[in-house]
C-alpha positions as CSV (number, residue, x, y, z in Angstrom):
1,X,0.0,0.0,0.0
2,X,1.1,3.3,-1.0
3,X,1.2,6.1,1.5
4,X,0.1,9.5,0.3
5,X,-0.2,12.8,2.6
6,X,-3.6,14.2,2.7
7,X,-3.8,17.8,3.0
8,X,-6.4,18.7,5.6
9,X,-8.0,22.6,5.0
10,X,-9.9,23.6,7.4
11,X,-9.5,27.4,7.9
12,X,-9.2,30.6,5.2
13,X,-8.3,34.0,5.8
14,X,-10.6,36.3,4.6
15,X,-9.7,40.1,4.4
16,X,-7.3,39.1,7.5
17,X,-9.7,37.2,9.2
18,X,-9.8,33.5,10.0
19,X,-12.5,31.4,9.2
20,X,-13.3,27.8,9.4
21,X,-13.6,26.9,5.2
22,X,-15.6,28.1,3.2
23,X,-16.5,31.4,5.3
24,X,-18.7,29.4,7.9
25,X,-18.3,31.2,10.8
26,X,-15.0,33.3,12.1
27,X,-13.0,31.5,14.7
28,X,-12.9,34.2,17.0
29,X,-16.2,33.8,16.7
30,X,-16.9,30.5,17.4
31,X,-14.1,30.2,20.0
32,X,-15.2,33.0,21.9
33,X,-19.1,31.3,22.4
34,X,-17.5,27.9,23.4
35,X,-14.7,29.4,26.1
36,X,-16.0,32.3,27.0
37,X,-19.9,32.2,26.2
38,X,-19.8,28.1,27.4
39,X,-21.4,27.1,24.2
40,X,-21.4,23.7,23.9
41,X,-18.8,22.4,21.2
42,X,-21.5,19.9,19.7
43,X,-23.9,22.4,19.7
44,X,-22.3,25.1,17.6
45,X,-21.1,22.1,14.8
46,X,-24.5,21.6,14.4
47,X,-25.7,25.2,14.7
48,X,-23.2,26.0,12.0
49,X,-22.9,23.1,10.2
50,X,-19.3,22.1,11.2
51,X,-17.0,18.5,11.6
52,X,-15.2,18.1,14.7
53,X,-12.3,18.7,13.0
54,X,-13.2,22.2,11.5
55,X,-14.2,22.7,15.4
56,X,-10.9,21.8,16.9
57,X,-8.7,23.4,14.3
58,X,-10.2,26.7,14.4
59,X,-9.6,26.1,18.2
60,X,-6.4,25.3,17.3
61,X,-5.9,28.4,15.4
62,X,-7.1,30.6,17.7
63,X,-5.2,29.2,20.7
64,X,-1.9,29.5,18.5
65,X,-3.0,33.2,18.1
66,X,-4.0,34.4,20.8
67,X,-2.2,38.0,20.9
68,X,-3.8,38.6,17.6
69,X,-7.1,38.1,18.6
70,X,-7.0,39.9,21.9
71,X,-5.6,42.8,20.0
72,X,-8.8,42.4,17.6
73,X,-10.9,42.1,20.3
74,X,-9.7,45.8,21.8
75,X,-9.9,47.4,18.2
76,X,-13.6,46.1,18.2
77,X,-14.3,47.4,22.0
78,X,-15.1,50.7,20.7
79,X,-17.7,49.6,18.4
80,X,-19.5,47.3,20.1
81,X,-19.6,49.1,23.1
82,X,-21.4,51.7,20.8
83,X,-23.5,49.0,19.4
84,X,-24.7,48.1,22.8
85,X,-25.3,51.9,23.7
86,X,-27.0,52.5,20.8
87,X,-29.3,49.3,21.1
88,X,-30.4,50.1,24.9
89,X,-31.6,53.6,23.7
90,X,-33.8,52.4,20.6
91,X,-35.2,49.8,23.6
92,X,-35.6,52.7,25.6
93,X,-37.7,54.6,22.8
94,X,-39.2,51.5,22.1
95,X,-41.0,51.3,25.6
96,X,-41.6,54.7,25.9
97,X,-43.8,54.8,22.5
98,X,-45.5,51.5,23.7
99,X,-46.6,52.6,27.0
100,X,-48.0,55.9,25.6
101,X,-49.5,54.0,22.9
102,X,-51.0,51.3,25.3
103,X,-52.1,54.8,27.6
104,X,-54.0,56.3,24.9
């Protein structure tokens, strides 16, 4: 029997971003809802149509990287933080049009 090496791909970059192949989901992503958001691993290779091995290479990849991402993570702070601002005070106007609409 012959033996050939089989190139496993699991991961791209896209625009300097990883992702497991074929743009799926980004690893930060996915690594951030299983260690840090306690996502169950066999729940998100379901929920985004993943193999194990996809899973634990992005893991992998993001382990291996882990100045890069944090770094990522404090460029994003900004924005999300105005995301999240910006969110509670359309919920806040939200409300306040309901209760005078349900006061009328």
């Amino acid at each position: 029997m012959e033996n050939t090496t089989v190139p496993l791909v699991h991961l791209e970059m896209i625009d300097g971003m990883a992702y497991v192949a074929g743009g799926k989901v980004k690893v930060r992503m996915l690594a951030e809802l299983h260690l840090e958001g306690g996502a169950a691993a066999e729940d998100l290779m379901a929920r985004y149509d993943i193999t194990p091995a996809e899973f634990h290479t992005a893991l992998a990849y993001y382990f291996d990287h882990l100045d890069q991402f944090e770094t990522e993570r404090q460029s994003l702070q900004p924005r999300m933080e105005a995301a999240q601002s910006e969110s509670a005070r359309r919920l806040t106007q939200m409300k306040a049009r309901r209760k005078s609409a349900d006061s009328s």
